[in-house]
N, C-alpha and C positions, 0 to 999 in steps of 0.2 A: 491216073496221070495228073502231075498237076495243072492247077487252073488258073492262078492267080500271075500276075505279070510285076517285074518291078516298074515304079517309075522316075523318071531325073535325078539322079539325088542333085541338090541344091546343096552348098554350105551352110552353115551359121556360124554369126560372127558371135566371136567372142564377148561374152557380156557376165559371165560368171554366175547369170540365175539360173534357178530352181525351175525344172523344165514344167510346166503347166500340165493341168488333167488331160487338156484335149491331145497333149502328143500321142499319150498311149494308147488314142483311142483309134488312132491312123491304121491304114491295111498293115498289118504285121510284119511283111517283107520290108515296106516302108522305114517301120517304125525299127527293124534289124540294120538298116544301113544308115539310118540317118542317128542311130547309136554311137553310131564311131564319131571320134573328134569328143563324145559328150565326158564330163566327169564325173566316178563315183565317188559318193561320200559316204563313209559310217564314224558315227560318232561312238568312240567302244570305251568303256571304262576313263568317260574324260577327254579321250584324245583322237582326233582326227588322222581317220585315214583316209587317203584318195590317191585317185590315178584315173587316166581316161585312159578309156576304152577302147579298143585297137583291132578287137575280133567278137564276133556276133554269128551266131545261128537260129535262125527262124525256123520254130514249130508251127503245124498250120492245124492242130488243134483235129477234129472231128474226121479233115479229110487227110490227114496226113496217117500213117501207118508206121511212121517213128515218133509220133510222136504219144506221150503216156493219154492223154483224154482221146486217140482215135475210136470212131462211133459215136464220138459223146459219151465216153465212158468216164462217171464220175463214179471216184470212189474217197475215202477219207484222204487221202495221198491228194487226188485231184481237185477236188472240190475250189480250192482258190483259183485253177484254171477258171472258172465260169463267174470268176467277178469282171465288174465292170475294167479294162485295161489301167496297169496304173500304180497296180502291190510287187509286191515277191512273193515269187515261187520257190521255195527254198524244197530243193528233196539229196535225201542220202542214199549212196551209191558202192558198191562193193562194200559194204560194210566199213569205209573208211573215208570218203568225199562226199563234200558240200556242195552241191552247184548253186549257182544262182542265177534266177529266171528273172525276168522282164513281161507280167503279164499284160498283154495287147490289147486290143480291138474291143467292141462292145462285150456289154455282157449276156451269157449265154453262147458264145462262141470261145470254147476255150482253147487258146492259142498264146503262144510268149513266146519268149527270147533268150535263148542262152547267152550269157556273158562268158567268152570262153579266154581271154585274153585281156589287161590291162599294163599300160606301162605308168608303175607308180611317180606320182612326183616326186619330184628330184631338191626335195631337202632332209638332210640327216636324221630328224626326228621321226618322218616319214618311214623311211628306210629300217629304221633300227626297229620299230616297234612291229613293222613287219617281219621284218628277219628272227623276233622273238615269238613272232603269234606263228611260224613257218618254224620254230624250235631249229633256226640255222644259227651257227656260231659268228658270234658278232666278230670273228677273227679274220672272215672270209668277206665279210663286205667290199674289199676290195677287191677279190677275185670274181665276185658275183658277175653271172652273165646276165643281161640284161630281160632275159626273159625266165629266169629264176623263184624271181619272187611270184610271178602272176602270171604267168605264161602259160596259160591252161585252167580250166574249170576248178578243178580240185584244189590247184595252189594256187588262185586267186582268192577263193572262198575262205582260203587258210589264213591268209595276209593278212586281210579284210575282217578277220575275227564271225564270217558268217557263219551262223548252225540255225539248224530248224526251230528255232528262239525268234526268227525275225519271218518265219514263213504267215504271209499273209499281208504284213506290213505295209502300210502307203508309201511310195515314194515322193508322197509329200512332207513326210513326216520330219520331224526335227533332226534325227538320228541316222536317218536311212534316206539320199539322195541323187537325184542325179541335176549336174546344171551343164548349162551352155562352157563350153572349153575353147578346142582349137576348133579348125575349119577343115575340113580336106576336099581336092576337088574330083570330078567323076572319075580322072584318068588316076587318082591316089588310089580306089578302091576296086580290088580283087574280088570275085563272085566265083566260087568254085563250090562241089558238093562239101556235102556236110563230112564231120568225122565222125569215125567209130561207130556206125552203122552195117550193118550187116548187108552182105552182098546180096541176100536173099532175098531183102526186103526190098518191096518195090519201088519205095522210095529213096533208095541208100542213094540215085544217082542226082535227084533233084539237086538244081543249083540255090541253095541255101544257106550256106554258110555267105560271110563277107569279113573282109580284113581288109587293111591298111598295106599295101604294095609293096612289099623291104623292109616292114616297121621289124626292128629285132625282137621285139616282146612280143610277137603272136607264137601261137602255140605250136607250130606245123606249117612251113615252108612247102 
């Protein structure tokens, strides 16, 4: 069962920096919800992508049973789980997606954060070089729905140019960040179970996922 409680989420205002070490180092649920509002950055081949972050799911590492380190089990795939909170966790899935992790809390407890939703910013250059790194035809950008580009794990990571090239990474780093964006307040943000978990598992029901309340870019209504 789990154990861990959320607490208040608080806002933060907008100031456009580079989130500090000690964010990632906050209880993990914490560090899942106070994700939303924030911005990612990659810098890929020259050119900046970004968009904030709209949807989040919280791994609870050793005692969680969905998530890949339960038991503390490290293997080559996990091993970045038991760094200090702060890298990416980058791993590949059906032999075809990227996701991208948010690893937490101290080290030796490995636990992180799925990025499962992004609403990209909203200028043309932005837009198009996603829509290139998503192989969508630049014909349809204005039919595009809003949660098209990033609305989901797999096709965020697509956007965003992420592959297992950046697994491990700081999010301190020049190329790969996250900074202070918008603000949302308690009643903006949705807590429901996670997705695509299996019923079987005892944790499929845990309330761990979080989103943005109507945002049209999360992944699942």
């Amino acid at each position: 069962m789990m154990q861990k409680t959320t607490k208040h989420f608080s806002p933060n205002t907008s100031s456009n920096k580079k989130l500090p070490p000690s964010f990632y180092l906050q209880d993990t649920i914490e560090v899942a919800r106070q994700l939303l509002g924030k911005r990612l950055v990659h810098i890929f081949n020259g050119k900046k992508l970004s968009g904030v972050i709209v949807e989040t799911e919280a791994y609870l590492g050793a005692q969680d049973p969905a998530c890949h380190s339960f038991g503390y089990k490290k293997t080559p795939r996990t091993s970045v789980m038991f760094q200090p909170g702060g890298c990416a966790y980058v791993y590949f899935i059906y032999g075809m997606y990227h996701c991208l992790n948010v690893v937490s809390g101290p080290e030796g407890e490995p636990e992180a954060v799925l990025i499962r939703a992004i609403a990209p910013d909203p200028n043309e250059e932005n837009y198009r070089q996603m829509i290139a790194n998503r192989k969508m035809s630049f014909k349809k950008v204005a039919a595009l729905h809003p949660k098209d580009l990033c609305g989901g794990p797999g096709k965020l990571a697509q956007a965003f140019a992420i592959t297992r090239s950046l697994n491990g990474l700081s999010f301190q780093s020049p190329t790969l960040y996250i900074e202070e964006a918008s603000s949302f307040a308690d009643s903006d943000i949705v807590t429901s179970e996670r997705i695509g978990i299996s019923p079987y598992n005892e944790a499929a029901f845990w309330p761990l996922r979080f989103y943005v309340k109507g945002h049209p870019c999360i992944s699942v209504t």
